[in-house]
MDTraj code that builds the backbone (N, CA, C; nanometers):
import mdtraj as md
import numpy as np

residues = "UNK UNK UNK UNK UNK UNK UNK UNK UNK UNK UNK UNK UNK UNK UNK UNK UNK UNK UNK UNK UNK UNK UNK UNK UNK UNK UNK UNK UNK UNK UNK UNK UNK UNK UNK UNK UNK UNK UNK UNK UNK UNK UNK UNK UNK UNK UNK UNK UNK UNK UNK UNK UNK UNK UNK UNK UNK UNK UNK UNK UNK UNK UNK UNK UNK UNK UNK UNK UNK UNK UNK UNK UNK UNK UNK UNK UNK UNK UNK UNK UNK UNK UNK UNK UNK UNK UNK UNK UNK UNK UNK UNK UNK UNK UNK UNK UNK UNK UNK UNK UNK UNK UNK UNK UNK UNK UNK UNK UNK UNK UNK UNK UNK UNK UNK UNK UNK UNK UNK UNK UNK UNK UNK UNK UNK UNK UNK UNK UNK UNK UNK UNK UNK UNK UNK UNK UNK UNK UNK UNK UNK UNK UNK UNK UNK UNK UNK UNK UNK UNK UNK UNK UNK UNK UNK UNK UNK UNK UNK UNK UNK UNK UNK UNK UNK UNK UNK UNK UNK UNK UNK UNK UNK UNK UNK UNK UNK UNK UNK UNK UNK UNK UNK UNK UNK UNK UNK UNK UNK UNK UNK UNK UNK UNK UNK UNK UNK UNK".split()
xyz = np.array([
    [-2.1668, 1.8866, 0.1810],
    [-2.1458, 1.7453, 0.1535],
    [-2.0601, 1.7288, 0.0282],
    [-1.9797, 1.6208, 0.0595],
    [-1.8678, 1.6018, -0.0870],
    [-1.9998, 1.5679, -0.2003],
    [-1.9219, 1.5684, -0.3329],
    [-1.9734, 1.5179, -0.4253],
    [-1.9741, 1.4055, -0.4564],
    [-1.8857, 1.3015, -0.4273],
    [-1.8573, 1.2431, -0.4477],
    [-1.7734, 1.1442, -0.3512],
    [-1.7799, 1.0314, -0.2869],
    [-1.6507, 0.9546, -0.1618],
    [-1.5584, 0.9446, -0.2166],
    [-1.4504, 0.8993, -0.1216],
    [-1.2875, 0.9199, -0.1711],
    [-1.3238, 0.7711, -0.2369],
    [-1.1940, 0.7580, -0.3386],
    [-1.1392, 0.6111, -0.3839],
    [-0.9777, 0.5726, -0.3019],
    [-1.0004, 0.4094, -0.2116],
    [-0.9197, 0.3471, -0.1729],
    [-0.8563, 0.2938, -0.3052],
    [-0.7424, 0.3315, -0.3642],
    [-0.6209, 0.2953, -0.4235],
    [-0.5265, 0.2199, -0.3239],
    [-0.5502, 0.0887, -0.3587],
    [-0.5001, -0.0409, -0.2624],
    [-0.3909, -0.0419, -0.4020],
    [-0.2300, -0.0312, -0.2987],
    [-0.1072, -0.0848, -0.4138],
    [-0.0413, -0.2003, -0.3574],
    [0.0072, -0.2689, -0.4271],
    [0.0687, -0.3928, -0.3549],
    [0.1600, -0.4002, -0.4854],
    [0.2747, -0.5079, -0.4479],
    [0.3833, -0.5526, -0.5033],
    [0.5376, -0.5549, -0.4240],
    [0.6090, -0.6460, -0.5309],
    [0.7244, -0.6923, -0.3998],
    [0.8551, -0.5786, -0.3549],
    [0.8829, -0.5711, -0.2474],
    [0.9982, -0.4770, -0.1753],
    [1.0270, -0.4545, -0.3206],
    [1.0390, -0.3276, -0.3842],
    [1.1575, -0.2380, -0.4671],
    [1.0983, -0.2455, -0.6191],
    [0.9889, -0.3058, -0.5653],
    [0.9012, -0.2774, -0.6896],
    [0.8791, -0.1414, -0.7347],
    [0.8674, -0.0234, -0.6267],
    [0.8305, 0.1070, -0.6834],
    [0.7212, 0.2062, -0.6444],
    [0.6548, 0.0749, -0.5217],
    [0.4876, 0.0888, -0.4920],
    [0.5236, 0.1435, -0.3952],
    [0.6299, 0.2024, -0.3071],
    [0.5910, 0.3111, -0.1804],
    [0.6179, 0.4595, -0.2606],
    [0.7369, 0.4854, -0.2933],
    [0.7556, 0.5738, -0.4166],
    [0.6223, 0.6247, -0.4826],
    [0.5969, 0.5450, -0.5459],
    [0.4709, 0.5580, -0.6111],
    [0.3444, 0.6860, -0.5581],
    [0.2986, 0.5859, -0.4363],
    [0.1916, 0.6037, -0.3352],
    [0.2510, 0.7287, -0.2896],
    [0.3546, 0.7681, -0.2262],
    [0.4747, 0.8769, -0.1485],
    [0.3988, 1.0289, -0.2786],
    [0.4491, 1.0146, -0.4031],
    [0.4555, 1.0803, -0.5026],
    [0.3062, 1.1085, -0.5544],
    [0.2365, 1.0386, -0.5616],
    [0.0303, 1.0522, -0.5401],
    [-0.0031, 1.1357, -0.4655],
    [0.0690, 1.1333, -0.3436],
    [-0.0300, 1.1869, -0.1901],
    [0.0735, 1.3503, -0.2248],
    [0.1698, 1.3596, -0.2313],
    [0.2337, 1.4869, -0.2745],
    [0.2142, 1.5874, -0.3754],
    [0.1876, 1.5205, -0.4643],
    [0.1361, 1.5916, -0.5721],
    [-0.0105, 1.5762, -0.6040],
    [-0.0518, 1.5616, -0.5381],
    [-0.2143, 1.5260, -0.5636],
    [-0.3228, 1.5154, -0.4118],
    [-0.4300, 1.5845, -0.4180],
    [-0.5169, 1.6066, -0.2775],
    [-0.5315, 1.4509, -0.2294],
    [-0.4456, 1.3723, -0.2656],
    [-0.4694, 1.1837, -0.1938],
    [-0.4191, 1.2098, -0.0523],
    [-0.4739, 1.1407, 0.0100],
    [-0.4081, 1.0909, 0.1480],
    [-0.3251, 0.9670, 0.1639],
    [-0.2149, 0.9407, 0.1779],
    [-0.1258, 0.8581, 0.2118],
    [-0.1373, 0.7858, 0.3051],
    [-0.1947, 0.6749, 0.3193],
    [-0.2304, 0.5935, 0.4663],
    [-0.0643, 0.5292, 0.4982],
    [-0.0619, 0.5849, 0.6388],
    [0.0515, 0.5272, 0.7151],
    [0.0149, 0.4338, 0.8111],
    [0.0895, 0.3297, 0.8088],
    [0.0978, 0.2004, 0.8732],
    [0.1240, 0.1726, 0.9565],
    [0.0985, 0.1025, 1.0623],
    [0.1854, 0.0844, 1.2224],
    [0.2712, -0.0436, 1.1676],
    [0.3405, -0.0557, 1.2400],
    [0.4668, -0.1633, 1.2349],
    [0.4923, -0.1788, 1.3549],
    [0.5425, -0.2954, 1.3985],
    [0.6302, -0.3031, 1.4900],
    [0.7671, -0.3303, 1.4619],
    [0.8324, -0.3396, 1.3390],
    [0.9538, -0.3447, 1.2849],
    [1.0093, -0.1824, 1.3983],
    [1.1579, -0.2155, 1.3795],
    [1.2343, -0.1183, 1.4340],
    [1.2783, 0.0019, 1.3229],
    [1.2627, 0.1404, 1.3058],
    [1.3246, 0.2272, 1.2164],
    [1.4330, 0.2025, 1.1284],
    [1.4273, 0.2268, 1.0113],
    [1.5427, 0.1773, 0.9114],
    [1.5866, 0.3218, 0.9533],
    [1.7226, 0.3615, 0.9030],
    [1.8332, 0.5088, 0.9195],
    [1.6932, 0.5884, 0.8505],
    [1.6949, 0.7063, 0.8510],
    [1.6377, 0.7838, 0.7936],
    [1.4738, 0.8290, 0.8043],
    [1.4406, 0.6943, 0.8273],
    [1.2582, 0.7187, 0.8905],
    [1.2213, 0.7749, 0.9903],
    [1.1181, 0.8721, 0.9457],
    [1.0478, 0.8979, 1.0686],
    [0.9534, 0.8586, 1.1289],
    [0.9260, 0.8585, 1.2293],
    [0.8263, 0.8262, 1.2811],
    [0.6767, 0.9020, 1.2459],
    [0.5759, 0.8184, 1.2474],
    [0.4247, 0.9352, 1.1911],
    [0.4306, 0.9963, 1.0663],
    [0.5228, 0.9991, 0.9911],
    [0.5625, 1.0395, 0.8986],
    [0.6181, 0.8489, 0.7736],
    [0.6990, 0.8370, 0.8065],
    [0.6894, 0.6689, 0.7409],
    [0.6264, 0.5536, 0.7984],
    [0.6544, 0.5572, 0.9222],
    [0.5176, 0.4490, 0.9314],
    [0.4882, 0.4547, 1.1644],
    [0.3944, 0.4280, 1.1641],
    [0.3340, 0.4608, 1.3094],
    [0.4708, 0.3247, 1.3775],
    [0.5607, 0.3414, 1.4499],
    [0.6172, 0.2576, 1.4780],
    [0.5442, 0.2168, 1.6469],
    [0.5268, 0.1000, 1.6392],
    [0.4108, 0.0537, 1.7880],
    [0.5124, -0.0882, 1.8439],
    [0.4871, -0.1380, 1.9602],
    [0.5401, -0.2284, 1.9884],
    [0.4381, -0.3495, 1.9772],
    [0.5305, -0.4852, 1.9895],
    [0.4215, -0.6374, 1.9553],
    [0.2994, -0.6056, 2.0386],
    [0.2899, -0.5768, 2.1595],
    [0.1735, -0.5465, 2.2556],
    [0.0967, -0.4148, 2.2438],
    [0.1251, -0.3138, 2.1893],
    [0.0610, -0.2123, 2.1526],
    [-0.0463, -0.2663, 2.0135],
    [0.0646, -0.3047, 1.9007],
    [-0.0017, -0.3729, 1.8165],
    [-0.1616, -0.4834, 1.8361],
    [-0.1361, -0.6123, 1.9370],
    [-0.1660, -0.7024, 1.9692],
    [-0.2773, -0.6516, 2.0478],
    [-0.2962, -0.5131, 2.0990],
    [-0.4026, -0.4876, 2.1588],
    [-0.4987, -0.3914, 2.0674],
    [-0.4686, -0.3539, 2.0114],
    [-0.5384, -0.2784, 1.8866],
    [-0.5558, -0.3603, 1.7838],
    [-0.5088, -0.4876, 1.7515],
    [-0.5572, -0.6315, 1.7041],
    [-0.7317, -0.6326, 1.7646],
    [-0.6814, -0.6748, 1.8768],
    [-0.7901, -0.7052, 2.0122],
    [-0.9047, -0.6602, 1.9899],
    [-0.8869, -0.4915, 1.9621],
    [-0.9999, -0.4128, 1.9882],
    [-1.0526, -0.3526, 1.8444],
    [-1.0041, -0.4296, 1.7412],
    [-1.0471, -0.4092, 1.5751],
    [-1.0510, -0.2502, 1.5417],
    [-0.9005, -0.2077, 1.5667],
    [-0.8781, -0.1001, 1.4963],
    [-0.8388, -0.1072, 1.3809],
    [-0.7864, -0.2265, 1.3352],
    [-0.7098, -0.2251, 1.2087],
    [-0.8281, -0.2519, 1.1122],
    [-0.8114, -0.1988, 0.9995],
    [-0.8692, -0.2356, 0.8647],
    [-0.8274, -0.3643, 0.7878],
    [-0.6719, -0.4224, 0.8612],
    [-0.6068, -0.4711, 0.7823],
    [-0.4670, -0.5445, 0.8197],
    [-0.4734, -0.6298, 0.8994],
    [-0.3314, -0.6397, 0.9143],
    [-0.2836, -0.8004, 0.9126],
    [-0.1280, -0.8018, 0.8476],
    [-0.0722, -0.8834, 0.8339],
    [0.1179, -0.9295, 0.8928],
    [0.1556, -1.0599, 0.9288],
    [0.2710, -1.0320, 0.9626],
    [0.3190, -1.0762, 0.8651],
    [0.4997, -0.9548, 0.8667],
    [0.5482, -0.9530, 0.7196],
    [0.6979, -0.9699, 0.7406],
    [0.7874, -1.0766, 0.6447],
    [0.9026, -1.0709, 0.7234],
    [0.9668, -1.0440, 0.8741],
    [0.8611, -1.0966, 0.9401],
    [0.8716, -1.1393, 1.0616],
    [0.8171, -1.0233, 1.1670],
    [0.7898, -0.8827, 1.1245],
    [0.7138, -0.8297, 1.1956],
    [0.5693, -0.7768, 1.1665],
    [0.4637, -0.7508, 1.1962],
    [0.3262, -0.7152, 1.1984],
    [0.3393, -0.5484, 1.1458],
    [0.2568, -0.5830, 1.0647],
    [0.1928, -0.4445, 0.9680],
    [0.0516, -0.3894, 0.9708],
    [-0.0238, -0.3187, 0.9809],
    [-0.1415, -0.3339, 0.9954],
    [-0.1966, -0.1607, 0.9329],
    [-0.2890, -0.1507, 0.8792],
    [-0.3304, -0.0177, 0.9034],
    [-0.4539, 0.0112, 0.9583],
    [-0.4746, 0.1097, 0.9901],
    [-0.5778, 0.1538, 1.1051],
    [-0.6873, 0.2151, 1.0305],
    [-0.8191, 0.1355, 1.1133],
    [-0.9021, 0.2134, 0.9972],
    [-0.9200, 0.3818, 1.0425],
    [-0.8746, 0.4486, 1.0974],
    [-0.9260, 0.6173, 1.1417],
    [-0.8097, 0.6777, 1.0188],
    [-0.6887, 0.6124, 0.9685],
    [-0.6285, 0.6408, 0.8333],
    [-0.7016, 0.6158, 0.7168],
    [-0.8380, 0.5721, 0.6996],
    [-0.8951, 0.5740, 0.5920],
    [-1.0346, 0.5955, 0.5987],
    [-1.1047, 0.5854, 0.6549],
    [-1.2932, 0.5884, 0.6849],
    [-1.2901, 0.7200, 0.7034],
    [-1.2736, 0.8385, 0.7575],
    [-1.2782, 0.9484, 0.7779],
    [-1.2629, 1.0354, 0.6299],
    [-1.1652, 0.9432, 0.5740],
    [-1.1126, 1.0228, 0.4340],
    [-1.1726, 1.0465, 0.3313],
    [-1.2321, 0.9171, 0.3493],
    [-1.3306, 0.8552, 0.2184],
    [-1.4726, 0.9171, 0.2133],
    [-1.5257, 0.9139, 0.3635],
    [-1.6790, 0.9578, 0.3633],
    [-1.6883, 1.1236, 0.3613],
    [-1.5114, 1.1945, 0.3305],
    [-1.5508, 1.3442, 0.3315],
    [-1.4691, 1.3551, 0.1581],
    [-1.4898, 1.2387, 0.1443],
    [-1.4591, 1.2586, -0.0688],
    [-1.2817, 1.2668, -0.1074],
    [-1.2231, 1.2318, 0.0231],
    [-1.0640, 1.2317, -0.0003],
    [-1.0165, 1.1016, -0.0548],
    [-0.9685, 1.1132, -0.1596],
    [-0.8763, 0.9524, -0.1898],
    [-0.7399, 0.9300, -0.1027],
    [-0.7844, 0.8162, -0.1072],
    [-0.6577, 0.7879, 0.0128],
    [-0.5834, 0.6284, -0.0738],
    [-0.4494, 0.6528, -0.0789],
    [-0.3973, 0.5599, -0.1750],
    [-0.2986, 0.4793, -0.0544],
    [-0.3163, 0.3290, -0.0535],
    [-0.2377, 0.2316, 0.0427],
    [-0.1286, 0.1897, -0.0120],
    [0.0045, 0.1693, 0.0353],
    [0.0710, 0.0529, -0.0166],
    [0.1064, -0.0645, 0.1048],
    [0.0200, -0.1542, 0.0687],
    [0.0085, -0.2849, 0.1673],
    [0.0531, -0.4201, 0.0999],
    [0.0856, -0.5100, 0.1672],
    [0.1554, -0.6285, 0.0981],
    [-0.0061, -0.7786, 0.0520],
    [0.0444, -0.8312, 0.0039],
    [-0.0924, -0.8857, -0.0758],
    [-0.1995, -0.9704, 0.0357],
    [-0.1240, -0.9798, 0.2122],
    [-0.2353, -1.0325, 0.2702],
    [-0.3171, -0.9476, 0.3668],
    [-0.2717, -0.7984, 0.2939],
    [-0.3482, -0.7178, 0.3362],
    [-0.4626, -0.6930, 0.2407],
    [-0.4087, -0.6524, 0.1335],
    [-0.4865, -0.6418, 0.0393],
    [-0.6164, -0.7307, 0.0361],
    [-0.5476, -0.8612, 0.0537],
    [-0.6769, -0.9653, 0.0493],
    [-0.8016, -0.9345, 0.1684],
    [-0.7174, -0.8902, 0.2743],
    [-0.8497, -0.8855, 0.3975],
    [-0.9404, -0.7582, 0.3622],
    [-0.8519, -0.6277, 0.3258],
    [-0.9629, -0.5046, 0.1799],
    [-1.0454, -0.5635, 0.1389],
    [-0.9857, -0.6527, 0.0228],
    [-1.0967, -0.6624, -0.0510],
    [-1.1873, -0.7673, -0.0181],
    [-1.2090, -0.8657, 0.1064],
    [-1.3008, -0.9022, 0.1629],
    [-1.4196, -0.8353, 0.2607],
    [-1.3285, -0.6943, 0.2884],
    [-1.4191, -0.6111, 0.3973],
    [-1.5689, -0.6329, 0.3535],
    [-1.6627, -0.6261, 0.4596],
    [-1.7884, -0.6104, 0.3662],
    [-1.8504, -0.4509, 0.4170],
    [-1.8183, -0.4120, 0.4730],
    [-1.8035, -0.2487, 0.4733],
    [-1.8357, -0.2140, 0.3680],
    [-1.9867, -0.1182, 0.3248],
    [-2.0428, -0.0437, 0.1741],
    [-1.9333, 0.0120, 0.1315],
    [-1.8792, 0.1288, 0.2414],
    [-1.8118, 0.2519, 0.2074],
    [-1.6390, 0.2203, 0.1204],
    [-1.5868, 0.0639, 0.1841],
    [-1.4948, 0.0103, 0.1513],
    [-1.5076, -0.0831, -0.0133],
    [-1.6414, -0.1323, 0.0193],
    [-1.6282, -0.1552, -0.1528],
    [-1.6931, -0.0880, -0.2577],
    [-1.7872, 0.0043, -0.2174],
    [-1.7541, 0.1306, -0.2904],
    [-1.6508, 0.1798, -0.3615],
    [-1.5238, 0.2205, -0.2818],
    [-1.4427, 0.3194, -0.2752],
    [-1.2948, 0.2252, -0.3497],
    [-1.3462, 0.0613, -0.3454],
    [-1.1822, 0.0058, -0.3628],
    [-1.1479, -0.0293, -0.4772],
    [-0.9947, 0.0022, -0.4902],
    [-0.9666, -0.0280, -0.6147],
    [-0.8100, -0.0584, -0.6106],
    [-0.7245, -0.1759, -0.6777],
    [-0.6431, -0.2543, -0.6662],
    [-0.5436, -0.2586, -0.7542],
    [-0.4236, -0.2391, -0.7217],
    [-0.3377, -0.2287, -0.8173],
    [-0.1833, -0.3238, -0.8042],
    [-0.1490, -0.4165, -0.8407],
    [-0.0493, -0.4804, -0.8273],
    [0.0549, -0.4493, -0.9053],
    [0.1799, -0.4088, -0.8528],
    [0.3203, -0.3297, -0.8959],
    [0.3897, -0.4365, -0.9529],
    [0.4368, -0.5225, -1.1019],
    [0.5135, -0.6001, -1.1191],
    [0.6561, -0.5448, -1.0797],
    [0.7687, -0.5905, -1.0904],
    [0.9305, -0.5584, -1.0526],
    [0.9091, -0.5249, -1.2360],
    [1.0189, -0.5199, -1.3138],
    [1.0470, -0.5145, -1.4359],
    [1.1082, -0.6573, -1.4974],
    [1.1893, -0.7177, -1.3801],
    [1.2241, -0.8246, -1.3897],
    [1.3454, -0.8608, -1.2854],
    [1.3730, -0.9751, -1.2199],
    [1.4557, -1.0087, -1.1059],
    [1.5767, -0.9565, -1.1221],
    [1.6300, -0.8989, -1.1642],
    [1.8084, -0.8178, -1.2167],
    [1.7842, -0.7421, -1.1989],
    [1.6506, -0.6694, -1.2344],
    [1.6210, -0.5070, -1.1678],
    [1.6021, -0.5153, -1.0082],
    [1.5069, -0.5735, -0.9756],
    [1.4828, -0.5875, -0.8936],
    [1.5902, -0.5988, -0.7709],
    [1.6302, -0.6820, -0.7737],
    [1.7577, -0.7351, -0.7122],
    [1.8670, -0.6010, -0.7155],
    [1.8609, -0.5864, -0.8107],
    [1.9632, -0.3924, -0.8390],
    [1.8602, -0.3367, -0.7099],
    [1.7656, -0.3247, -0.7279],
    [1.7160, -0.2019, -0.6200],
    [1.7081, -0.2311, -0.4957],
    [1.6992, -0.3701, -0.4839],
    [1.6967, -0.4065, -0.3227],
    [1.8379, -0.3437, -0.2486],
    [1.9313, -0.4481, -0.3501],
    [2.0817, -0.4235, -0.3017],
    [2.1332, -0.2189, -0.3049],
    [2.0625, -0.1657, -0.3939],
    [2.0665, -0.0329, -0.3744],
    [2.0207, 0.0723, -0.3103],
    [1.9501, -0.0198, -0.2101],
    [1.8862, 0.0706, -0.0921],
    [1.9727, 0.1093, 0.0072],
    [2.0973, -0.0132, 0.0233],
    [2.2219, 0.0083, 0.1300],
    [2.1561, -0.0360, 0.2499],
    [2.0003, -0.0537, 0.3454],
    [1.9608, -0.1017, 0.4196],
    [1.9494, -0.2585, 0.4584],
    [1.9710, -0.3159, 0.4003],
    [1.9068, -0.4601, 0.4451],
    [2.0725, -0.5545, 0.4035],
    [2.0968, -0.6360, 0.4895],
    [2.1635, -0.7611, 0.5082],
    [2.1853, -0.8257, 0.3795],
    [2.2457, -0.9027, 0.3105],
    [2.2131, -1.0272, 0.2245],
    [2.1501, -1.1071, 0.2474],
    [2.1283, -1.1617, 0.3677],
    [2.0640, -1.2120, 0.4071],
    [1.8866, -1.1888, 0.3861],
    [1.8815, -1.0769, 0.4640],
    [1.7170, -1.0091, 0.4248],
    [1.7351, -1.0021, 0.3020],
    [1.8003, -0.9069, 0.2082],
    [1.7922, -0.9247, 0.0772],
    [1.7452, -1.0559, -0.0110],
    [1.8024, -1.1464, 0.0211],
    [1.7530, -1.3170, -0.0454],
    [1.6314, -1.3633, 0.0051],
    [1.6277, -1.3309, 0.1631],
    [1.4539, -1.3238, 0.1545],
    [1.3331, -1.2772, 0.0781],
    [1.3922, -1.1451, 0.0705],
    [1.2906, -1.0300, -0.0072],
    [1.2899, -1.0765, -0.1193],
    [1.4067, -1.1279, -0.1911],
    [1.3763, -1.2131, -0.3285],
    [1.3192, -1.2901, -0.3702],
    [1.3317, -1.4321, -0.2286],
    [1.1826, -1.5352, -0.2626],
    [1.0874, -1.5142, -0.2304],
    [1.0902, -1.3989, -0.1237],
    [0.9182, -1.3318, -0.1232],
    [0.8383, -1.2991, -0.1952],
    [0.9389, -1.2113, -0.2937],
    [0.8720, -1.1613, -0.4258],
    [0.8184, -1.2351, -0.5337],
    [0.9507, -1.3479, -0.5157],
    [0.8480, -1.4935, -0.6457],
    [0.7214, -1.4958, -0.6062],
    [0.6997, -1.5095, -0.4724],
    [0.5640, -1.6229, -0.4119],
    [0.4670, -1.4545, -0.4144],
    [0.4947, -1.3037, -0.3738],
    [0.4026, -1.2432, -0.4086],
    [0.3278, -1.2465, -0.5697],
    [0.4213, -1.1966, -0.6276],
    [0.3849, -1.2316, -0.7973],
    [0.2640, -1.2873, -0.8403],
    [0.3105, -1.4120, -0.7699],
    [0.1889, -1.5395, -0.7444],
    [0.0586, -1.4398, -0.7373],
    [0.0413, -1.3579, -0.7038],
    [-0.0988, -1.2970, -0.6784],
    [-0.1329, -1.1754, -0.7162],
    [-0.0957, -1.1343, -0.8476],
    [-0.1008, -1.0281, -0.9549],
    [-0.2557, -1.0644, -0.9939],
    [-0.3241, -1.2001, -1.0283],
    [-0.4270, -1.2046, -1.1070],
    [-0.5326, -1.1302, -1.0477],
    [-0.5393, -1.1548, -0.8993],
    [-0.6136, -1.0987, -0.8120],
    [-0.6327, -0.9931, -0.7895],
    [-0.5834, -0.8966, -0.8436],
    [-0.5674, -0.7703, -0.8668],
    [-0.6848, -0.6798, -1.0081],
    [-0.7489, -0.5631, -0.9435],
    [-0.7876, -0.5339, -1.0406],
    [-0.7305, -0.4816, -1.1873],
    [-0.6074, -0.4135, -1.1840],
    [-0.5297, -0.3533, -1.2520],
    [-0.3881, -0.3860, -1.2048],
    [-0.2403, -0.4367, -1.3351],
    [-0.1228, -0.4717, -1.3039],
    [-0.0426, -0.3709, -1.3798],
    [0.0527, -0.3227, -1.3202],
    [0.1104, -0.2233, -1.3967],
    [0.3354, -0.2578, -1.3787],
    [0.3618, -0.3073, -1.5003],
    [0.5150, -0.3212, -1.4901],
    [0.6155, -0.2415, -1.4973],
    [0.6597, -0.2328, -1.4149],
    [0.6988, -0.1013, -1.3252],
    [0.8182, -0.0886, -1.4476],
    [0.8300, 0.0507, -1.4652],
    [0.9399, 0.1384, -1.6106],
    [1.0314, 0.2526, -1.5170],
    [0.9765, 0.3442, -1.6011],
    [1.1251, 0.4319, -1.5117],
    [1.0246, 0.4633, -1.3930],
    [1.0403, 0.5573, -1.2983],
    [0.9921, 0.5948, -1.2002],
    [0.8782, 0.7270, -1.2834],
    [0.8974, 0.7886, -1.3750],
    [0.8485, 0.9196, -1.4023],
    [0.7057, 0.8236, -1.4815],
    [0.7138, 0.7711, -1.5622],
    [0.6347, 0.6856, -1.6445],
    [0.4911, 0.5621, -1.5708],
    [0.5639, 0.5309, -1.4777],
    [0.4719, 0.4330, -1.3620],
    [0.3990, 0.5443, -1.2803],
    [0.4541, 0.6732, -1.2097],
    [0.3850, 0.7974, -1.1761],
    [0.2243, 0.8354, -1.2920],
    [0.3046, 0.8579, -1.4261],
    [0.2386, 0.8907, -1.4770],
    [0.0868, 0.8043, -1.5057],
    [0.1088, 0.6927, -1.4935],
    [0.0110, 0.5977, -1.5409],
    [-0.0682, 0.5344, -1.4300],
    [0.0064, 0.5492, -1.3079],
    [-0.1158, 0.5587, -1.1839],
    [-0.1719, 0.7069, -1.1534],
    [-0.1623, 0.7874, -1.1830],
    [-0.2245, 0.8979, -1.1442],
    [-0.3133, 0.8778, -1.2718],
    [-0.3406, 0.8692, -1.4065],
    [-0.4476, 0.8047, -1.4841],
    [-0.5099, 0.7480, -1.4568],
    [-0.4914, 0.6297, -1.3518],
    [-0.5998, 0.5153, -1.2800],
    [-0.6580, 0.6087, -1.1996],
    [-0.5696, 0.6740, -1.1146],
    [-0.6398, 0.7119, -1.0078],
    [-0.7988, 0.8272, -1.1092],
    [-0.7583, 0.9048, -1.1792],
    [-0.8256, 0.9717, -1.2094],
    [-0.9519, 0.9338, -1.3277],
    [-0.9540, 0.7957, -1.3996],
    [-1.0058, 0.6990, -1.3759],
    [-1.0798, 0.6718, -1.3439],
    [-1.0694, 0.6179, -1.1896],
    [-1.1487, 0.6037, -1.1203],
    [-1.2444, 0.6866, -1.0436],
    [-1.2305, 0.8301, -1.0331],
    [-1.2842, 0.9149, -0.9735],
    [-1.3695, 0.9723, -1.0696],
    [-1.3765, 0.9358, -1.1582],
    [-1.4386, 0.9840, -1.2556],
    [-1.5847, 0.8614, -1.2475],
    [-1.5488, 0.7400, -1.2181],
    [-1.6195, 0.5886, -1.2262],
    [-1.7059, 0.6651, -1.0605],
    [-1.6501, 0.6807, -0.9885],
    [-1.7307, 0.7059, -0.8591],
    [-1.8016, 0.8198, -0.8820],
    [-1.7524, 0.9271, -0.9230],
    [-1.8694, 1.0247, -0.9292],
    [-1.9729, 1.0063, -1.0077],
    [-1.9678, 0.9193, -1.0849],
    [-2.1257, 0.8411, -1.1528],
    [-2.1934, 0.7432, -1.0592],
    [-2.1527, 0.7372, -0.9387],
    [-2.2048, 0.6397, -0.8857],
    [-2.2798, 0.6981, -0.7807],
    [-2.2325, 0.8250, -0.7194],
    [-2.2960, 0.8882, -0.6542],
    [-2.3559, 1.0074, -0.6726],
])
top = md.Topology()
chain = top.add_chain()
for i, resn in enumerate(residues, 1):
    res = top.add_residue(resn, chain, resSeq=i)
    for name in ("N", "CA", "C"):
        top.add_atom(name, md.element.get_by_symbol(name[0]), res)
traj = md.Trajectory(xyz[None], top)
């Protein structure tokens, strides 16, 4: 038997904030599990499948809606996100941390779960941008998205912001090596807070 259950490290914050990076760089360098997401969005160049995110169609989705597989799901810039709970319940009750990056109306349905093992295990972290010039630099420097999507993702991000308070812990995103450094402190942190608990 573990010593201890995993900790859900719930990340949220807006496109280019830093929070998949982040989460990507946790689960790599550290025994975390990386929860991957179904989408029904179509592959950006470079993604893989099962590997960046479970790509499913509206009706694949819509039936695993149906049948409450998801832990969590929300529609996001126009397509459905969701994650599955067999990406996290399995992880947790054998002492694995498993770190999310979900957008804030996922987050919200987390941290309503009333699941022991889920509020046990949860813990919340909201990614500020550094500020809209950065931000805006990284969107436009991804080379993927339209201007169009781009100016979306921008007023998205005002209205996410909006919901930093709600968050247990906010962290304003610096260089990439430095924001690494200071969530893997939370994370460890916290594992330290759970193994007193059990």
């Amino acid at each position: 038997m573990s010593a201890r259950t995993g900790i859900l490290l719930v990340v949220s914050g807006p496109s280019g904030s830093g929070k998949t990076t982040l989460c990507r760089r946790l689960a790599a360098e550290t025994a975390t599990h990386h929860s991957i997401s179904c989408t029904t969005r179509q592959p950006r160049a470079g993604e893989i499948a099962d590997r960046d995110y479970h790509f499913v169609s509206r009706e694949e989705f819509a039936s695993r809606v149906a049948a409450g597989d998801f832990l969590e799901h929300a529609l996001v810039h126009g397509n459905h996100y969701g994650t599955l709970r067999a990406e996290v319940m399995g992880y947790l009750a054998a002492g694995t941390d498993v770190v999310m990056d979900i957008d804030v109306q996922g987050a919200a349905q987390v941290r309503a779960c009333a699941e022991p093992a889920i509020q046990r295990a949860r813990v919340d972290l909201f990614v500020m941008p550094p500020g809209e010039e950065e931000l805006y630099a990284r969107l436009t420097g991804r080379g993927t998205d339209t201007a169009e999507t781009i100016a979306l993702r921008m007023a998205n991000a005002i209205e996410e912001i909006c919901h930093w308070p709600s968050y247990t812990y906010r962290l304003r995103s610096s260089t990439h090596e430095e924001d690494y450094l200071r969530v893997r402190a939370l994370l460890t942190t916290e594992q330290m807070r759970v193994s007193r608990l059990t």
